[in-house]
PDB file of N, CA, C and O in Angstrom, chain B, residues numbered from 101:
ATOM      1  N   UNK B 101     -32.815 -13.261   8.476  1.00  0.00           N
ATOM      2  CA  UNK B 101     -31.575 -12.729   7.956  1.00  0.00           C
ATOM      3  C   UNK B 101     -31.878 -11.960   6.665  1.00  0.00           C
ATOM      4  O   UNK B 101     -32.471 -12.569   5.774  1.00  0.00           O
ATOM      5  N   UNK B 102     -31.496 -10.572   6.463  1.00  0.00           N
ATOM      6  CA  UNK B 102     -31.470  -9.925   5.535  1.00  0.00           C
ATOM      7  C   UNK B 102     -30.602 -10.564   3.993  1.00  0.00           C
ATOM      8  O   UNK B 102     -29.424 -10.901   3.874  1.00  0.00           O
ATOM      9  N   UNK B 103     -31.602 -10.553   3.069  1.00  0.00           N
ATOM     10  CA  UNK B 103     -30.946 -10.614   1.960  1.00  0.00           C
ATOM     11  C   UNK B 103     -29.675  -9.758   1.272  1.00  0.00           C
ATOM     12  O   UNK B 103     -29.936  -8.719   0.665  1.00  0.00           O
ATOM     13  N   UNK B 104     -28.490 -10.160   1.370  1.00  0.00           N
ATOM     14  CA  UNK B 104     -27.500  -9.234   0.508  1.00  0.00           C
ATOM     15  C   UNK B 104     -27.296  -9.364  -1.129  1.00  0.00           C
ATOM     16  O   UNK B 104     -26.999 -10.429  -1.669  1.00  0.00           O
ATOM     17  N   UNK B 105     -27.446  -8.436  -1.655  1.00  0.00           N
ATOM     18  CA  UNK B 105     -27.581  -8.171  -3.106  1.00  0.00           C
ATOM     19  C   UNK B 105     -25.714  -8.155  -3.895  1.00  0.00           C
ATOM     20  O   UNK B 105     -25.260  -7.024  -3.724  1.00  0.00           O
ATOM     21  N   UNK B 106     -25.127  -8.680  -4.313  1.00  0.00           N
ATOM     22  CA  UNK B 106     -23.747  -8.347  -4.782  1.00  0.00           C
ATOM     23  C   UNK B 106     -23.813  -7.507  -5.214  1.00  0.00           C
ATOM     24  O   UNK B 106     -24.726  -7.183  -5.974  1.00  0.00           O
ATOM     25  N   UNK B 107     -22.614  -6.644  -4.810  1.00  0.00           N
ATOM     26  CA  UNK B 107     -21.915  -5.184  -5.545  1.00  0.00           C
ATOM     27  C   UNK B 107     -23.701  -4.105  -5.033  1.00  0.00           C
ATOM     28  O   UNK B 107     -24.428  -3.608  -5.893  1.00  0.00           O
ATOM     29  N   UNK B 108     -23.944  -4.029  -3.670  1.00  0.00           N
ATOM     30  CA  UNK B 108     -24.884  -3.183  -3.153  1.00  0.00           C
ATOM     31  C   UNK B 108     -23.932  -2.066  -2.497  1.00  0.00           C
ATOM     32  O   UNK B 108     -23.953  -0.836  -2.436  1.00  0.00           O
ATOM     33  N   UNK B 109     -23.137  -3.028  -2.061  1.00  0.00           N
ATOM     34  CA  UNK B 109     -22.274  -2.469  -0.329  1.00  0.00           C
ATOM     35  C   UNK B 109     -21.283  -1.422  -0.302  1.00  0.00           C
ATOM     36  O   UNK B 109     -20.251  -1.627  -0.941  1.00  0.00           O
ATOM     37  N   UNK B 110     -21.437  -0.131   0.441  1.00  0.00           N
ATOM     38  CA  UNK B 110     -20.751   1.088  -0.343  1.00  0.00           C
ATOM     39  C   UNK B 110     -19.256   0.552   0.411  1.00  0.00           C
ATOM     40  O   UNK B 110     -19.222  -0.022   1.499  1.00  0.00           O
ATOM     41  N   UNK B 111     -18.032   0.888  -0.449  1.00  0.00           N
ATOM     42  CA  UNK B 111     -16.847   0.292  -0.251  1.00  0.00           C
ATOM     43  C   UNK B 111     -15.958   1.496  -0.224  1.00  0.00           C
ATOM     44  O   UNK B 111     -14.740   1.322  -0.190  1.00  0.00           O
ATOM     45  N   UNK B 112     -16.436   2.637  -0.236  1.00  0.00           N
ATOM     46  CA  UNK B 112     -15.321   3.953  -0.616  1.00  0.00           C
ATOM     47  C   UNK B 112     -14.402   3.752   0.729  1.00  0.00           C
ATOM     48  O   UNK B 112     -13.232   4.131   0.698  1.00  0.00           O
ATOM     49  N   UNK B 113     -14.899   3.204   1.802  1.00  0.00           N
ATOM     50  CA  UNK B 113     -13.702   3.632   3.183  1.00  0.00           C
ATOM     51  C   UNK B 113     -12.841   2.570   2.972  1.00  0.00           C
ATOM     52  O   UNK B 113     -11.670   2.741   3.313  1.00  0.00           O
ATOM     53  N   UNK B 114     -13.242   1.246   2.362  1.00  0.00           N
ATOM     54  CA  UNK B 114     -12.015   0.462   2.346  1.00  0.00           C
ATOM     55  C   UNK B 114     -11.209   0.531   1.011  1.00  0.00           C
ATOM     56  O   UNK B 114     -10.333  -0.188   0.531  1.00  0.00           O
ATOM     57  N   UNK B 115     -11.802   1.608   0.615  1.00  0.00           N
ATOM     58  CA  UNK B 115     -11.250   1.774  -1.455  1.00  0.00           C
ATOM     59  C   UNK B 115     -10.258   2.122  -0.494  1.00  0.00           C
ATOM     60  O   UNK B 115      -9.431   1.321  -0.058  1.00  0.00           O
ATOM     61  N   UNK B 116     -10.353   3.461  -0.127  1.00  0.00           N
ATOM     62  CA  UNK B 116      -9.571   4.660   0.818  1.00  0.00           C
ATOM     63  C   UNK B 116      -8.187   4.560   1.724  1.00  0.00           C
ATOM     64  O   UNK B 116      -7.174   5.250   1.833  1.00  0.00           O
ATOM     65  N   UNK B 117      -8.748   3.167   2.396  1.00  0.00           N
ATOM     66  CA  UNK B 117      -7.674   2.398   3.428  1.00  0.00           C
ATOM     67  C   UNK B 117      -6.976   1.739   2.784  1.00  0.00           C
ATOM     68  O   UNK B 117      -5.831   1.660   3.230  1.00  0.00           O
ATOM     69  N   UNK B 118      -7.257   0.980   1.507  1.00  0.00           N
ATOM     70  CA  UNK B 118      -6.372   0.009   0.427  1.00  0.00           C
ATOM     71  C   UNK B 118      -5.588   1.041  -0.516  1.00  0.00           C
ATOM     72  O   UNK B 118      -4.598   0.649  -1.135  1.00  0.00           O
ATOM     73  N   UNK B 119      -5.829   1.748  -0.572  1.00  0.00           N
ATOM     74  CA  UNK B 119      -5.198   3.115  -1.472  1.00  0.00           C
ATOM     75  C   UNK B 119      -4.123   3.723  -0.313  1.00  0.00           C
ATOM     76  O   UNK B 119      -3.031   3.720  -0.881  1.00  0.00           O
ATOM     77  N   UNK B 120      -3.973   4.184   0.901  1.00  0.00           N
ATOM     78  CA  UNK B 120      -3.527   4.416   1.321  1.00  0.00           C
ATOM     79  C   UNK B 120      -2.478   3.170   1.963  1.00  0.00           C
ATOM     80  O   UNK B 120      -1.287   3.392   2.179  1.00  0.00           O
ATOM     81  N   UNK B 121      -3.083   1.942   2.204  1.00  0.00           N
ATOM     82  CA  UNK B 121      -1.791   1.256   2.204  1.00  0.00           C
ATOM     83  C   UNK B 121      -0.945   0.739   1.283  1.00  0.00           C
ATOM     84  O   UNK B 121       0.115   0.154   1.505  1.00  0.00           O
ATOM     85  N   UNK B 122      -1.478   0.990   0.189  1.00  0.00           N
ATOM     86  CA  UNK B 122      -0.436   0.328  -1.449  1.00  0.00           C
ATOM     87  C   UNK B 122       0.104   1.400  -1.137  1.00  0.00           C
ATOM     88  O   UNK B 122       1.218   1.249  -0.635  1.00  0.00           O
ATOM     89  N   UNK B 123      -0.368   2.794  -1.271  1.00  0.00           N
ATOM     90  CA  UNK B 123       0.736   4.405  -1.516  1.00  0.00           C
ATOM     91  C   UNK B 123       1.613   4.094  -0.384  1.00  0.00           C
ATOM     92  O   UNK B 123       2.764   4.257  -0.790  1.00  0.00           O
ATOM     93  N   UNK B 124       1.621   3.652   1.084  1.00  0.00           N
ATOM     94  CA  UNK B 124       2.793   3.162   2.573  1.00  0.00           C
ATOM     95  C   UNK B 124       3.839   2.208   1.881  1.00  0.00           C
ATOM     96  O   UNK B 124       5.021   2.258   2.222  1.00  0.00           O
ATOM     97  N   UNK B 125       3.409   1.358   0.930  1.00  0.00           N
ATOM     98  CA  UNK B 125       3.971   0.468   0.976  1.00  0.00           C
ATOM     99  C   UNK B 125       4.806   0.279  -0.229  1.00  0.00           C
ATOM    100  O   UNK B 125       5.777  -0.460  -0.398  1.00  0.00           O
ATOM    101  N   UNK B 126       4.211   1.116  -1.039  1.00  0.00           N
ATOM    102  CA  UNK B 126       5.312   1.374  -2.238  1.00  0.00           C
ATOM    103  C   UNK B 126       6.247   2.491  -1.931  1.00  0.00           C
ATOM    104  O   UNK B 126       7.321   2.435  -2.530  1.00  0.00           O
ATOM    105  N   UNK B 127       6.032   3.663  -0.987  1.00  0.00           N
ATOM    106  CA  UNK B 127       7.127   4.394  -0.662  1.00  0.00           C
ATOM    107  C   UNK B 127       8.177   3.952  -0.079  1.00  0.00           C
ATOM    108  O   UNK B 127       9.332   4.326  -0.286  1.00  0.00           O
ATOM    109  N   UNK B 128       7.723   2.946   0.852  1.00  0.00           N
ATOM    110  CA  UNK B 128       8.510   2.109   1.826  1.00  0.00           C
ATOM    111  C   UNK B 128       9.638   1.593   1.045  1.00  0.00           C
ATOM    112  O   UNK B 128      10.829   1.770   1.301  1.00  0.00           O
ATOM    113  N   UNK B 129       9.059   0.835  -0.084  1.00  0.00           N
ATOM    114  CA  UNK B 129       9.818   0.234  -0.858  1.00  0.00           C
ATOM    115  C   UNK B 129      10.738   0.780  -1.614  1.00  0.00           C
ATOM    116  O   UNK B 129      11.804   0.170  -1.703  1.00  0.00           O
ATOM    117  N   UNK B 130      10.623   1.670  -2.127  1.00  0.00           N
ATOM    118  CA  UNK B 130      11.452   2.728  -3.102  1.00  0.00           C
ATOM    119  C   UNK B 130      12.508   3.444  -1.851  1.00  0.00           C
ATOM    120  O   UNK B 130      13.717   3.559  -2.056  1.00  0.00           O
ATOM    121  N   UNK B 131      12.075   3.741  -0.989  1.00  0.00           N
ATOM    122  CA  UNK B 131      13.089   3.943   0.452  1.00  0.00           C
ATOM    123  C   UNK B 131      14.224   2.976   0.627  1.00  0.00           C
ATOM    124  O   UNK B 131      15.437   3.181   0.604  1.00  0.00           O
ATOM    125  N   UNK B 132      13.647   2.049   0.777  1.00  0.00           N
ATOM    126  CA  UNK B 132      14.377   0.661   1.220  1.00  0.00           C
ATOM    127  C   UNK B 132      15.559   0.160   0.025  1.00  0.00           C
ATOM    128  O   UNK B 132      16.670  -0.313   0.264  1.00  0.00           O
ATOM    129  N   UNK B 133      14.952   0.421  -1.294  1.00  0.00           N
ATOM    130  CA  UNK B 133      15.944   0.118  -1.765  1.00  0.00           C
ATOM    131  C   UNK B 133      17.232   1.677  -2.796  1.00  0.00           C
ATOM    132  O   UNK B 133      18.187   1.680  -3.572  1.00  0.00           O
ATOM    133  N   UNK B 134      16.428   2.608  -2.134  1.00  0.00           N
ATOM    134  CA  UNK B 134      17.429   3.964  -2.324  1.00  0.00           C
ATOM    135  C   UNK B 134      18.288   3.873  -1.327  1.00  0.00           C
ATOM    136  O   UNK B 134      19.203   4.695  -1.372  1.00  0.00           O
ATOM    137  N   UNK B 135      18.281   2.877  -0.134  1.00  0.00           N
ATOM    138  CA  UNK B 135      18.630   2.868   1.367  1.00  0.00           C
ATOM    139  C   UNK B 135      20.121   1.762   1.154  1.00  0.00           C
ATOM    140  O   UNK B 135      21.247   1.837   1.647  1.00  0.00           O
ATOM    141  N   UNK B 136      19.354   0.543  -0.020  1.00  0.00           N
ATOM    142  CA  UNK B 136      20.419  -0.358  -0.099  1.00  0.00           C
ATOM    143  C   UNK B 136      21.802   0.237  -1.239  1.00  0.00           C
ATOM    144  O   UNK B 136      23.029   0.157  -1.293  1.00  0.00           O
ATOM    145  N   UNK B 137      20.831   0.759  -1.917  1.00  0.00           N
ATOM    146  CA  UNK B 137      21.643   1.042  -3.482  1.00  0.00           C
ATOM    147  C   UNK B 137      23.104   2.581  -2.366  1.00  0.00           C
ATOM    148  O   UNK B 137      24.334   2.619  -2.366  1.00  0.00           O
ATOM    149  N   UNK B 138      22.461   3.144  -1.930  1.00  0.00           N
ATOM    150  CA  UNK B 138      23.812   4.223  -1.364  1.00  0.00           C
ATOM    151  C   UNK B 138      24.518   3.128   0.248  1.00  0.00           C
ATOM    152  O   UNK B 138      25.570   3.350   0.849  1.00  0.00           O
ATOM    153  N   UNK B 139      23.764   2.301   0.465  1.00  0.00           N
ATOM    154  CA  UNK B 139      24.816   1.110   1.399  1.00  0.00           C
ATOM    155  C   UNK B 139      25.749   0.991   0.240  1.00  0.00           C
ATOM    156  O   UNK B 139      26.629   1.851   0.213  1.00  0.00           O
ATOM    157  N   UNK B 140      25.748   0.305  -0.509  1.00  0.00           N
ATOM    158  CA  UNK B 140      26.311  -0.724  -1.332  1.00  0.00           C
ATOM    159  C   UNK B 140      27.677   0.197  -2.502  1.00  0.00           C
ATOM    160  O   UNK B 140      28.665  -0.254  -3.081  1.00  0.00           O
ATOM    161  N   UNK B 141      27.201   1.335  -2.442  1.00  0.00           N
ATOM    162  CA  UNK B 141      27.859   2.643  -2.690  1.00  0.00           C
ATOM    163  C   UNK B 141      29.078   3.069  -2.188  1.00  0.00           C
ATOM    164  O   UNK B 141      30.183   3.104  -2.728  1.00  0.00           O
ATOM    165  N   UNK B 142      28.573   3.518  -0.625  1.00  0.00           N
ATOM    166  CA  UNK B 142      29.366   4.402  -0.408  1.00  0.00           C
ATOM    167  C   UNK B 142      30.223   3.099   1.477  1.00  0.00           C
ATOM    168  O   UNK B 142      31.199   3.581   2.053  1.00  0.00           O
ATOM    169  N   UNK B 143      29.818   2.142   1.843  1.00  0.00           N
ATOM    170  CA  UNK B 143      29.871   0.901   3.003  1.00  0.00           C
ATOM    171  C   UNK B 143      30.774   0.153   2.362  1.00  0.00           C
ATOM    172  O   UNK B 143      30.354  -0.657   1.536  1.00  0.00           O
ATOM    173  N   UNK B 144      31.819   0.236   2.540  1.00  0.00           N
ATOM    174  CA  UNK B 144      33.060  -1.195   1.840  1.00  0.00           C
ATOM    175  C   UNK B 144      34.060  -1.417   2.975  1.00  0.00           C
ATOM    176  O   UNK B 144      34.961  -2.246   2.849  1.00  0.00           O
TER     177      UNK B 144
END
């Protein structure tokens, strides 16, 4: 079994994929609640 060295292992594709799902998931969020705030508005 090959020795692994910490902090060797190139990580840019999962930097990439974790960057792109925080940016999904904070839009989502800011959606969701621009979505509730004009429910709560204009729904009586």
């Amino acid at each position: 079994m090959a020795e692994h060295e910490h902090g060797t292992m190139d990580i840019k594709t999962q930097e990439k994929t974790f960057a792109g799902f925080m940016s999904f998931v904070t839009k989502t969020t800011i959606i969701i609640l621009v979505l509730l705030v004009l429910m709560a508005i204009f729904i009586r």
